[in-house]
C-alpha positions as CSV (number, residue, x, y, z in Angstrom):
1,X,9.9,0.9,31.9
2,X,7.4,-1.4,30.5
3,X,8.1,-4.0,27.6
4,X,5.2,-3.2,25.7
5,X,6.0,-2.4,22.6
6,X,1.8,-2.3,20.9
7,X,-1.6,-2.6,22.5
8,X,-4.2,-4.5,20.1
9,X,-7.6,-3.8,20.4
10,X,-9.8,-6.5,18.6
11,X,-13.4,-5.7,18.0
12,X,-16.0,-7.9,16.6
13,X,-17.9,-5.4,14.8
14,X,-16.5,-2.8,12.7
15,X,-19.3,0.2,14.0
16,X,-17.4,-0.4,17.6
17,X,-14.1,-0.3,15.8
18,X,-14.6,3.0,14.3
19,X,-16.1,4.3,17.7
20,X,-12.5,3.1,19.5
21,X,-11.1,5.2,16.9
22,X,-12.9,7.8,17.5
23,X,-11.9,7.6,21.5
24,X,-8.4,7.5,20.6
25,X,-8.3,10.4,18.4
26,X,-10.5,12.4,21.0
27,X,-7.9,11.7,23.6
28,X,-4.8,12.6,21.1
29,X,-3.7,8.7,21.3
30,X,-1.8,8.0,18.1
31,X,-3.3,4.9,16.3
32,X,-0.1,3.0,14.4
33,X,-1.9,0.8,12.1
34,X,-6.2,-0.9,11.7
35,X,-6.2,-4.4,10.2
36,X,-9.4,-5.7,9.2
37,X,-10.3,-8.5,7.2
38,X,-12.4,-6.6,4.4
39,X,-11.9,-3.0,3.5
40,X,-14.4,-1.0,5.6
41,X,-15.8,2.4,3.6
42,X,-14.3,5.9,5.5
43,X,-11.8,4.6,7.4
44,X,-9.1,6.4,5.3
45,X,-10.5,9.7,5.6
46,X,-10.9,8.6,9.4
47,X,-6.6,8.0,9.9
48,X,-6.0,10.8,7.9
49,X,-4.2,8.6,4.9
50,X,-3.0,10.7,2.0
51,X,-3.8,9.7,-1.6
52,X,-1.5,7.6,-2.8
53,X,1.0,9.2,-5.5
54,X,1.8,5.8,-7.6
55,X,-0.6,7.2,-10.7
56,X,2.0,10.0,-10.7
57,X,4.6,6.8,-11.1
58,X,2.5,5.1,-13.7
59,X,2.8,8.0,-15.8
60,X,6.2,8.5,-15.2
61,X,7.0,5.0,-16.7
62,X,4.3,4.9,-19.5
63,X,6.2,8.0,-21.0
64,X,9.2,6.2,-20.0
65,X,8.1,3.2,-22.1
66,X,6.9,5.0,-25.1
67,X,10.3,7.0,-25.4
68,X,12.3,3.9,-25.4
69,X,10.7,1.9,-27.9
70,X,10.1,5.3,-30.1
71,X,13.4,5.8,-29.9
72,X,14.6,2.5,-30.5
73,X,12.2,1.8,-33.6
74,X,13.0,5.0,-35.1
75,X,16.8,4.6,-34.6
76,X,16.2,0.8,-36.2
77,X,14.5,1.2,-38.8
78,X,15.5,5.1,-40.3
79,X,19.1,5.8,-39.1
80,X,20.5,1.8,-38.6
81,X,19.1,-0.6,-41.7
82,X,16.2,1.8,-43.8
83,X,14.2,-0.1,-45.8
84,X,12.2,1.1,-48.8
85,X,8.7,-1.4,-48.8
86,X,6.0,-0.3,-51.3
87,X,7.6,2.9,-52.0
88,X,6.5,4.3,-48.2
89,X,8.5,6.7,-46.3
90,X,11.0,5.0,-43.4
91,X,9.5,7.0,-40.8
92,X,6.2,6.5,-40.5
93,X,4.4,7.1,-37.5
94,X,1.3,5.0,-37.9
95,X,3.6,1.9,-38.5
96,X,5.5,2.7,-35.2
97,X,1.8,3.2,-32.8
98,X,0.8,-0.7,-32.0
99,X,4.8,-0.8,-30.4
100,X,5.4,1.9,-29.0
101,X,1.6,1.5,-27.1
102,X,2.3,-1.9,-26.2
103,X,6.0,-0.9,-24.5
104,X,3.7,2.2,-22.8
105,X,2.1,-0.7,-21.1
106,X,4.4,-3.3,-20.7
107,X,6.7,-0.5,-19.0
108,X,3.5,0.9,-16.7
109,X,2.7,-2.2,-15.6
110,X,6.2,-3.5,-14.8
111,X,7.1,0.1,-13.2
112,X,4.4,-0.1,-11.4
113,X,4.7,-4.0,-9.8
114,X,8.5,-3.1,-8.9
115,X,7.2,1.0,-7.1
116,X,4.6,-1.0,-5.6
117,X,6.7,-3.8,-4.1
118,X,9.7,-0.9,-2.9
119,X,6.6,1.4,-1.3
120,X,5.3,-1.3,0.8
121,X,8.2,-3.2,1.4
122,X,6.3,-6.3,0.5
123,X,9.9,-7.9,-1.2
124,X,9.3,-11.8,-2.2
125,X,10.8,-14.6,0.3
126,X,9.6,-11.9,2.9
127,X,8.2,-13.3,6.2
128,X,4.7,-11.5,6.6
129,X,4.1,-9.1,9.7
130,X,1.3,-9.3,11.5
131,X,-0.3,-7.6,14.5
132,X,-2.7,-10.8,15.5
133,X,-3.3,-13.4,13.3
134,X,-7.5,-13.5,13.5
135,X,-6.9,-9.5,11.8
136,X,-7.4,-11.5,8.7
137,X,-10.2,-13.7,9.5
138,X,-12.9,-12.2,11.5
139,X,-11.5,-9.6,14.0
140,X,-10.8,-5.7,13.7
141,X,-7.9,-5.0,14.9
142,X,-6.3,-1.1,16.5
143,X,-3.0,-1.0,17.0
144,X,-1.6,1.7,19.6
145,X,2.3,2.3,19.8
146,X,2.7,2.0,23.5
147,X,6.0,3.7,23.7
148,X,3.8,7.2,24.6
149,X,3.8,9.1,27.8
150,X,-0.2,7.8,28.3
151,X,-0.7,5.2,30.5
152,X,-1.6,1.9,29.3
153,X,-4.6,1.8,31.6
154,X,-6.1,4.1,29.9
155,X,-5.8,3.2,26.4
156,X,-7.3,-0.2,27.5
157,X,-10.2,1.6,29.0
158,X,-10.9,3.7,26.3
159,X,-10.9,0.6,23.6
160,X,-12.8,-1.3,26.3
161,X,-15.6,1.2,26.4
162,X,-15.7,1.4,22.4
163,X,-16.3,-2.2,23.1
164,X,-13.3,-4.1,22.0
165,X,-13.5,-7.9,22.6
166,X,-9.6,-8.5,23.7
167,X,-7.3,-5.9,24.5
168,X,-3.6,-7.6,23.9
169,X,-0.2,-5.7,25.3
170,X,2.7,-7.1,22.4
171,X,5.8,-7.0,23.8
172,X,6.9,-8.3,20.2
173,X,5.6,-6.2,17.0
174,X,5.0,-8.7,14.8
175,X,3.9,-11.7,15.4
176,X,5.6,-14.7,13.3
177,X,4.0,-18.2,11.9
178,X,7.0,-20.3,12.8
């Protein structure tokens, strides 16, 4: 059994890129992950990715936000020490909109940082995982799990004939900067 654990395929251009993708897919080769250095327009509808659900999160904790400090305010001000200023009511809602819209946002945004962070497992002190170090500067990068039943010639021909630059065979995953 072979040691390969991922076959790169690094492309120069992005149009050859999305050709090698093309190959793969053709020949039911499963493609684990494209790195590319800027964001190339299609690419998700290409690999099939889903749209992503964290808006559903951001409500989730604006409404989360907005009940604590509506709560809190009206608890503080009407139940706990009621004032009596000018003669107006303790529970006013217009007095209680400039909080309870800042916590709406101050909760979204910190929700949001935190789901973002546990989604992508992107914790800080983290060492970054990458495929080939050049993915960020000026190659395109496929990656193939080579764990499959399909022969590793093959996959290298096909990304050769998309016209990949390099074809690599990882026996590590990740490649580390120490």
């Amino acid at each position: 059994m072979s040691k390969t654990k991922i076959i790169l395929g690094l492309f120069d251009d992005p149009d050859d890129m999305m050709r090698g993708i093309d190959n793969l897919q053709k020949n039911s080769i499963p493609i684990y992950d494209i790195y590319t250095p800027m964001p190339i327009h299609g690419i998700e509808d290409k690999m099939g990715v889903k749209d992503s659900r964290l808006g559903y999160a951001a409500f989730c904790f604006g409404c989360l936000g907005a009940t604590v400090i509506f709560s809190m305010i009206y608890y503080m001000l009407v139940h706990d020490w009621p004032m009596n200023v000018g003669g107006k009511p303790s529970f006013a809602i217009p007095n209680f909109v400039p909080f309870t819209f800042e916590w709406t946002i101050l909760f979204t945004a910190f929700g949001m940082t935190i789901t973002f962070f546990a989604a992508t497992h992107l914790f800080p002190g983290r060492a970054p995982r990458v495929m080939d170090l050049r993915a960020t500067d000026d190659r395109f990068v496929i990656a193939i799990d080579a764990k499959g039943n399909i022969p590793h010639e093959d996959i290298t021909n096909l990304l050769k004939q998309a016209g990949a630059v390099e074809v690599k065979h990882n026996e590590r995953k990740y490649v580390s900067y120490e």
